[in-house]
Each structure stands twice: as C-alpha cells, then as structure tokens.
C-alpha positions as CSV (number, residue, x, y, z in Angstrom):
1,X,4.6,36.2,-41.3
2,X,5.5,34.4,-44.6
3,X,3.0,31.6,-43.5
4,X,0.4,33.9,-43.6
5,X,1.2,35.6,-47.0
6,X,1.2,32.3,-48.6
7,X,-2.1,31.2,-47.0
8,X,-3.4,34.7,-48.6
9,X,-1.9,34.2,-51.7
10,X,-3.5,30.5,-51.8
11,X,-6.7,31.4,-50.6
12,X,-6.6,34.5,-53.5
13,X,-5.8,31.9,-56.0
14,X,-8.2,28.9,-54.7
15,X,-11.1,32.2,-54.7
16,X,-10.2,33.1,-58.3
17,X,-9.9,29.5,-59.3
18,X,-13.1,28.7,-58.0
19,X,-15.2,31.7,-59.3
20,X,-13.2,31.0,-62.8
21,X,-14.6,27.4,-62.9
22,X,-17.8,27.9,-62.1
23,X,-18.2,30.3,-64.8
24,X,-16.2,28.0,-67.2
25,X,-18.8,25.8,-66.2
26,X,-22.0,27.3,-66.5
27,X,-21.1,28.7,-70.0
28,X,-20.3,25.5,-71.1
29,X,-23.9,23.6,-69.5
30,X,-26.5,25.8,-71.6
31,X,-25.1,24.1,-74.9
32,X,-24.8,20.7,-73.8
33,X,-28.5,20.9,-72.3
34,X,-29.3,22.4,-75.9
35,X,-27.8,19.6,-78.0
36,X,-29.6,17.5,-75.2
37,X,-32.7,18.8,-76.0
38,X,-32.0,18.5,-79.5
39,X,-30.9,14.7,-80.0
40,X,-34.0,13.8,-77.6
41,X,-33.9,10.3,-76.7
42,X,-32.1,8.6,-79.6
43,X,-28.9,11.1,-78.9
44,X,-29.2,10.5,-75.0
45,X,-29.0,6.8,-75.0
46,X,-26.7,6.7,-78.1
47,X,-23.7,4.6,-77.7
48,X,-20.4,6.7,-77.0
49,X,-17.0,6.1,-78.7
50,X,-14.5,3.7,-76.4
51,X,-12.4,7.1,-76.7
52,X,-15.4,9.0,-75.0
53,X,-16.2,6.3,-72.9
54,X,-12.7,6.0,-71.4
55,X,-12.4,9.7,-71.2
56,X,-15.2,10.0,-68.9
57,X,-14.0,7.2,-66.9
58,X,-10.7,8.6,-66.7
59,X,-12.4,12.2,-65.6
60,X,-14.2,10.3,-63.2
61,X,-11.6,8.3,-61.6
62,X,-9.5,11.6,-61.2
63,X,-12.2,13.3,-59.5
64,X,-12.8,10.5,-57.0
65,X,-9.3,10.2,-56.3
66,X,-8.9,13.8,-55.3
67,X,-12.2,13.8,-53.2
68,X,-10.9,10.8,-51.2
69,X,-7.3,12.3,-50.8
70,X,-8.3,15.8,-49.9
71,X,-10.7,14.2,-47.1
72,X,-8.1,12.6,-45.7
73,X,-5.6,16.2,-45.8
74,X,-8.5,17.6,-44.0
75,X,-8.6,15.2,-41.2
76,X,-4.3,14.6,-41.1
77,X,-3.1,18.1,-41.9
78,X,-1.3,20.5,-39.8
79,X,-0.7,23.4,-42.0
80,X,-4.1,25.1,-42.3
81,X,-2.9,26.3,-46.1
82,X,-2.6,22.5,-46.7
83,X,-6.3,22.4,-45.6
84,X,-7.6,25.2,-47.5
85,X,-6.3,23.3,-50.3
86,X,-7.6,20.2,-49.6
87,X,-10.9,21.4,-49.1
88,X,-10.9,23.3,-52.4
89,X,-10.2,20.4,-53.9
90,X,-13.4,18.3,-51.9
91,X,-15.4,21.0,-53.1
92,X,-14.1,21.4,-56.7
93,X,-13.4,17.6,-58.0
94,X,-17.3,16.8,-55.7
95,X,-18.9,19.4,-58.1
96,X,-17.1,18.0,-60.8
97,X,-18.0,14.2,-60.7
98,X,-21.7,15.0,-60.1
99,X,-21.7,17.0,-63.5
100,X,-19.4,13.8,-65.1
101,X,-21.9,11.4,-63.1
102,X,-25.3,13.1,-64.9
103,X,-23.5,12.5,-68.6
104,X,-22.4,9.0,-67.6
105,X,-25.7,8.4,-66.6
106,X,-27.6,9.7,-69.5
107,X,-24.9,8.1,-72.2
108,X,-25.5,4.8,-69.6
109,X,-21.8,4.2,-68.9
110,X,-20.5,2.6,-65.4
111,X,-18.0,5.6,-63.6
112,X,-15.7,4.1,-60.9
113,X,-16.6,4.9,-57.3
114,X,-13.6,4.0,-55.6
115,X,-9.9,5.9,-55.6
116,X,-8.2,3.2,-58.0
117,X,-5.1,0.8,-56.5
118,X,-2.6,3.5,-56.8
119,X,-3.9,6.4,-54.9
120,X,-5.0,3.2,-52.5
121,X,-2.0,3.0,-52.2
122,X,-0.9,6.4,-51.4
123,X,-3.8,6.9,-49.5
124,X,-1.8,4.2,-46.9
125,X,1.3,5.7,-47.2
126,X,-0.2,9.0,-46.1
127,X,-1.9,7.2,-43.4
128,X,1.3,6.6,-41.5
129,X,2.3,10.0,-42.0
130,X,1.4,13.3,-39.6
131,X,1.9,16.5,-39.1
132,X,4.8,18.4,-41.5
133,X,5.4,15.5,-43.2
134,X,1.8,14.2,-44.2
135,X,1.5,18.1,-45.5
136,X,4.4,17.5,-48.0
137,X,3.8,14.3,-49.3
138,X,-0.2,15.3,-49.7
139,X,1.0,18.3,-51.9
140,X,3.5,16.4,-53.4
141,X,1.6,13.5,-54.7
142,X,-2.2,14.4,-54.5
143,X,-1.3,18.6,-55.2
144,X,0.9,18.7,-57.9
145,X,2.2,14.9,-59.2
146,X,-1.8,14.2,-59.7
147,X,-2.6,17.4,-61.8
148,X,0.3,16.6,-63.7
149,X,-0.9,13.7,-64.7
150,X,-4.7,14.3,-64.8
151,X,-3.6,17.0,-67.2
152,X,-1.7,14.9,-69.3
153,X,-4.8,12.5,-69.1
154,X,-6.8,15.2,-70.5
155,X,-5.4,16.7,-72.6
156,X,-4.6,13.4,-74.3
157,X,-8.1,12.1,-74.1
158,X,-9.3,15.4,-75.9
159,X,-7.7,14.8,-78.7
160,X,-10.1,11.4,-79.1
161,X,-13.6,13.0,-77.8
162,X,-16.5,12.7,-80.5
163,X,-19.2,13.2,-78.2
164,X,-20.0,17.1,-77.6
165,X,-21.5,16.5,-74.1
166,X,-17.8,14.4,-73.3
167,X,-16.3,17.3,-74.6
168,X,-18.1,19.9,-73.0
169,X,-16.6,18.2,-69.8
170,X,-13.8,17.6,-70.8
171,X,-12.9,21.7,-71.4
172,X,-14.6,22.6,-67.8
173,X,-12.4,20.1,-66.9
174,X,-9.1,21.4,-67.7
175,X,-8.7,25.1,-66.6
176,X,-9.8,23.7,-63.4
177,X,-7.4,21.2,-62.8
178,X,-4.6,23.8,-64.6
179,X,-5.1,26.2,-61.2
180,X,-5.7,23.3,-59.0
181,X,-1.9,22.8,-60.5
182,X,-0.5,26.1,-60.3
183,X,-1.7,26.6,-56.7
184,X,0.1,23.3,-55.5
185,X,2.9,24.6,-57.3
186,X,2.7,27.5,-55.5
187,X,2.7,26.2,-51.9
188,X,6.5,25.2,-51.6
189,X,6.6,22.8,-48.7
C-alpha cells in the first residue's frame, strides 16, 4: 500500500516535472531561434567564451551520464518506481542533449559522447549489483548525488555564460534537473 502511494506520488511529480520542462523549454527556444536569426552566419559560427564552451560541455557530459545510467536502472531494477524514474530521466536528459547537441553544433564545439571515467566507474559497481540493492545505490548515486552535483555545476557555470544561446540552455537546464532532484529525494530507499 505505501509502495503504491509513493509510485503515485513519483509518477505525479515526474508528470509535473515533465510538462513543467517542456514548457520551460519551448518558452526559452523562440528567443534563441530569434537572436539566431538575427546574428546570421557571423553570430552562428562565432567563437564561444572557454566559460560557455565548458558550460556546454559540462551540460553535455551530465546529460549523457544520466542517459547511460538510467538505461542501465531500466534493464537492472526491481522496484518499478525505480524504473519510472529512470526512464524519466532517458527521456528528459535524451531531449536535453539533442537541444545542447544543435547549439554545440552551430557554435562548432566537440560535446563528449561517452559517460566520463567516474560514472564508468559507477556504472561497474552497479553492474554487480541486483535487485533491492542496485535500486538504492541507482537513486543514491545517479538520483540524487548526481543532481546535486549537476546543480552545483550549473549553477556555477551560470555565473560565467556570455553567450545567450548557452544561456538559454543553461536556464532549461536547471528547473529540470532541480525536480529530477527533488523526486530522488523523495523516493526514500
């Protein structure tokens, strides 16, 4: 019975989340498009800041670390909130790196395409986990440690974005990440 009120109350949140983003998200594309449209070719191709450069990396990296980790929750997990998680996450951080992937590539900067050595790394270590256990280290590392830090991440590479596509990114960016947050938090293991 408590099982299934949490796995309401996560899929409420994850619904909300989602809906919120996307229209986070939209309202930010029109203006970016616009300044786009605006700089023409010269403002396309111009070179970014190494503070707008690494924040796009660093939004990047995130977002394929999450993809990778929440495929693997949806192939390891037992609990099926754990699952609805993960695949809120596929689904969030996989819309989220295509939109990062189209400014990269118009502001001709390199993204990583791999999880980096550390979520590798954790990526093994939940590997030889199953059942209960996989489903609280996922949370615990992936769910909430890694919004933590992606957070952090943002909110400190904010401070250093020039570019107004970077930072249009950048601020769809961080409500999501805050309920991906609050939603782990919310899933006591």
């Amino acid at each position: 019975m408590q099982k299934n009120k949490t796995l309401k109350r996560l899929l409420a949140v994850l619904a909300v989340a989602s809906v919120s983003s996307t229209v986070g998200v939209q309202a930010q594309t029109p203006p970016s498009a616009a300044q786009n449209s605006a700089a023409g070719q010269t403002g396309s191709s111009a070179k970014l800041s190494s503070g707008d450069e690494k924040a796009l990396k660093d939004m990047a990296q995130a977002d394929v670390n999450e993809i990778a980790a929440g495929k693997l929750a949806l192939s390891k997990a037992q609990s099926s909130a754990v699952k609805a998680f993960a695949q809120q996450m596929v689904k969030d951080h996989g819309d989220a790196l295509t939109k990062v992937e189209t400014v990269a590539q118009q502001k001709g900067v390199a993204l990583p395409t791999a999880p980096d050595a550390k979520h590798k790394a954790m990526a093994d270590r939940l590997e030889k986990q199953s059942g209960a256990a996989f489903d609280k280290m996922y949370m615990e590392n992936a769910g909430t440690m890694d919004h933590q830090m992606v957070l952090s991440l943002l909110q400190s590479d904010a401070r250093m974005i020039k570019d107004p596509d970077v930072k249009a990114l950048a601020d769809a960016h961080t409500p999501v990440v805050e309920q991906h947050l609050k939603a782990a938090q919310q899933m006591s293991m």
